[in-house]
C-alpha positions as CSV (number, residue, x, y, z in Angstrom):
1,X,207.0,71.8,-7.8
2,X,208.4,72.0,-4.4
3,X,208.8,75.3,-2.8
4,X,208.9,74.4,1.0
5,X,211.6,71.9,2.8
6,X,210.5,71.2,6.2
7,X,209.3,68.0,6.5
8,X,207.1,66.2,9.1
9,X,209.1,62.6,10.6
10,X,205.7,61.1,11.7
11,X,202.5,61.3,9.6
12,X,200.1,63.6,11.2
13,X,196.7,63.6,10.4
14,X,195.0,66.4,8.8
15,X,192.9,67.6,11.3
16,X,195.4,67.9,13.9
17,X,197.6,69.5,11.9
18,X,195.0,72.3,11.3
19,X,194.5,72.0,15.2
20,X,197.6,72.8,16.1
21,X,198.1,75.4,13.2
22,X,195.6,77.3,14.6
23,X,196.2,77.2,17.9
24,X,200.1,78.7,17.1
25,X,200.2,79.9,13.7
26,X,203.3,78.4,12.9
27,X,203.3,78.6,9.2
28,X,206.0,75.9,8.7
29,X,203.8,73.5,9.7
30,X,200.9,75.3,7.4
31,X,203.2,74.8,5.1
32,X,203.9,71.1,5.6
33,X,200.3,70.8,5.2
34,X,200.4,72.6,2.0
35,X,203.1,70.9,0.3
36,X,201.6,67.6,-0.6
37,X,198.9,69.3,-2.3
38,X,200.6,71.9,-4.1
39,X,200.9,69.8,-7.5
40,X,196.9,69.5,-7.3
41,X,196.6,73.7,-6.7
42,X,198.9,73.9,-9.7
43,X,196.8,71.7,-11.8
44,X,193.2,73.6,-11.3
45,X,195.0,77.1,-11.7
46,X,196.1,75.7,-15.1
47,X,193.1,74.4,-15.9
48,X,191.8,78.1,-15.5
49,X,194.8,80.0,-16.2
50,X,196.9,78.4,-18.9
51,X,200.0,80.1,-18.1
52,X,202.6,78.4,-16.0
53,X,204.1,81.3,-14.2
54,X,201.3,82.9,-13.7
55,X,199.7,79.1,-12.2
56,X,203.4,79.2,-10.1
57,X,202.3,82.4,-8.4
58,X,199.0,81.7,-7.9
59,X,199.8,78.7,-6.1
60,X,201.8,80.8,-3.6
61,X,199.3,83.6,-3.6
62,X,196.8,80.8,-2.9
63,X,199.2,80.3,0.5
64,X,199.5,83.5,1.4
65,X,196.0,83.4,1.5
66,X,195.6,80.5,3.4
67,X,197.7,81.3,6.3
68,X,195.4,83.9,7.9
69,X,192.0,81.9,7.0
70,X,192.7,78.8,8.4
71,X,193.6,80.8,11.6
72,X,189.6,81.7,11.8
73,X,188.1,78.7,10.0
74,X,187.5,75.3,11.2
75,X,188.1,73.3,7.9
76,X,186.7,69.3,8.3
77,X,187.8,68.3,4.8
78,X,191.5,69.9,3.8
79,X,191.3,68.9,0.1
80,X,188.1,69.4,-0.8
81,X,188.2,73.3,0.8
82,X,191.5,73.9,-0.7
83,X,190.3,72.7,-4.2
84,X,187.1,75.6,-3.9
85,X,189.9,78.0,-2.3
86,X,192.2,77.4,-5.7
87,X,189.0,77.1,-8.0
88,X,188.0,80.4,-6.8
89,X,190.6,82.0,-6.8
90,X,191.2,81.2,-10.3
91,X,187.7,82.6,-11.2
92,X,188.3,85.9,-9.2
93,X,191.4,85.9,-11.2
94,X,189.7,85.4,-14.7
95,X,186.9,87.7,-14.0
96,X,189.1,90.9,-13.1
97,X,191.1,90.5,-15.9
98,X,187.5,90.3,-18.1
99,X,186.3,93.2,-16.5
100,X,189.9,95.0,-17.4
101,X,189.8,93.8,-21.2
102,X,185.7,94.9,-21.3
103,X,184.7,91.7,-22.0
104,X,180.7,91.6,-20.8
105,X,179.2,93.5,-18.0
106,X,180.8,92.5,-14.4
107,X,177.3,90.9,-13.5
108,X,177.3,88.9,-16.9
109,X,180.5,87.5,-15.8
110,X,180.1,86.7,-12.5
111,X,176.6,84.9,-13.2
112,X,178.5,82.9,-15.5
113,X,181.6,81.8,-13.8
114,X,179.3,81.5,-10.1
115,X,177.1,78.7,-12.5
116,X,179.9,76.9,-13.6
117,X,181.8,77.1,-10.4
118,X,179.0,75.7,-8.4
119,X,178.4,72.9,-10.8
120,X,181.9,71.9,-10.4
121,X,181.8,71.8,-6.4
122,X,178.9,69.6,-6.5
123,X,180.6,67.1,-8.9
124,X,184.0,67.7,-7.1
125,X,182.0,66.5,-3.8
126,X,180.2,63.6,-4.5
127,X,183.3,62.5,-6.8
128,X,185.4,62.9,-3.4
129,X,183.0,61.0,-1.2
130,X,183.0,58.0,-3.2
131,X,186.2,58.3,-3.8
132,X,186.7,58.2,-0.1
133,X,184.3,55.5,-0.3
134,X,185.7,53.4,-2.0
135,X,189.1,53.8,-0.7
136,X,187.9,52.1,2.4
137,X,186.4,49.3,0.9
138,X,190.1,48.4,-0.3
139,X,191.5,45.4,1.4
140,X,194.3,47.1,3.8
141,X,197.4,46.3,1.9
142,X,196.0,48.1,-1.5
143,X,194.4,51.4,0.7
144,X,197.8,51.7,2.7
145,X,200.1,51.6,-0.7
146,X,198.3,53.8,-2.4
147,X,197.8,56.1,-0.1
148,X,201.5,56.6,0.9
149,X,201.8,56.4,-3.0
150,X,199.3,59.0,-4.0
151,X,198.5,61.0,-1.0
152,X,201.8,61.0,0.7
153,X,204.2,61.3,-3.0
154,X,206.0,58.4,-1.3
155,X,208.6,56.2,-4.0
156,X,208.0,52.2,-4.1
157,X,211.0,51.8,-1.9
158,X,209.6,54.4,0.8
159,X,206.7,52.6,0.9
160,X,208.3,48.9,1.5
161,X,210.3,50.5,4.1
162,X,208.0,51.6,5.7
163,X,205.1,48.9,5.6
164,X,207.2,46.0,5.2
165,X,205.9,44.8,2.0
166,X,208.7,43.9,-0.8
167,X,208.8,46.3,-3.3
168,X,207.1,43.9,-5.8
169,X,204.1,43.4,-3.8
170,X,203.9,47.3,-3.3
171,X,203.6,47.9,-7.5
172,X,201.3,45.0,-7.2
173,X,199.0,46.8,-4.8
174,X,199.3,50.1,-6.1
175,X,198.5,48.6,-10.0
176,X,195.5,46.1,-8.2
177,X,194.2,49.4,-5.9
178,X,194.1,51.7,-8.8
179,X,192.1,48.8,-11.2
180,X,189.5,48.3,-7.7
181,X,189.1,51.9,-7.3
182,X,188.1,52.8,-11.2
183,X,186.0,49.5,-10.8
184,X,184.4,51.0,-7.7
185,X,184.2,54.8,-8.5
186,X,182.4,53.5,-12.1
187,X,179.5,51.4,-10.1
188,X,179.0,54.2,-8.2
189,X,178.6,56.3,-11.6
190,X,181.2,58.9,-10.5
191,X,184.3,58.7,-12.6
């Protein structure tokens, strides 16, 4: 689900990005940021949605929303913000169509969605901090691969090229990363 084509040659971190974002407002480069996470917004408006098309233009609603906001906001943690910004806006979504169908009072339904949706942000965040956790505690070779894998959408042979492992030892520490970080994220009692 790509929607954007500007693409960034040298990986920027996060922060800066949103640095210089808000220092400009150029929304290609909002948009940059966007992009590898759009997949992830996609999958939480399904979760709450069920319909594709209307999940497809969430996700750009979910944008749109985001280029103004992150102009006044100082956001630490990208993901974890956008996730609440896409979980929300899936609930604000649900409820107004509820209140249109008559289903409950409005009060009903926002008590209810409010004590699921904070339940979720608090499992979200401790899930993401170990997560992040354990991440570092990979030896260097797993973290990088699977990391460009993962986090970056990078192929096997984008990955070699640009870390100088063979292409062997990249699936190898992608399939080794993934085993340590279940082993990991299960000791710590959060997957």
């Amino acid at each position: 689900m790509k929607f954007f084509q500007g693409k960034v040659n040298e990986p920027v971190p996060e922060a800066e990005r949103l640095a210089e974002y808000r220092r400009n407002g150029d929304v290609a480069l909002l948009g940059a940021l966007y992009e590898p996470y759009m997949d992830m917004v996609f999958g939480i408006c399904f979760k709450y949605l069920r319909e594709e098309e209307e999940c497809k233009d969430a996700v750009m609603q979910i944008f749109e929303k985001m280029v103004p906001d992150l102009r006044q906001h100082d956001v630490s943690n990208f993901k974890s913000w956008l996730h609440s910004v896409a979980r929300n806006h899936c609930l604000m979504k649900l409820r107004v169509s509820r209140v249109a169908i008559g289903q409950g009072s409005e009060e009903d339904q926002i008590q209810e969605l409010e004590a699921v949706s904070n339940d979720e942000v608090f499992t979200l965040d401790g899930q993401l901090d170990a997560l992040d956790g354990c991440l570092q505690k990979l030896v260097n070779e797993q973290r990088v691969s699977i990391e460009l894998f993962y986090l970056q959408n990078k192929c096997y042979r984008d990955i070699a090229g640009e870390t100088g492992f063979e292409i062997g030892k990249v699936k190898s520490y992608i399939q080794n990363g993934k085993r340590n970080l279940k082993i990991c994220m299960e000791s710590n009692g959060s997957y």
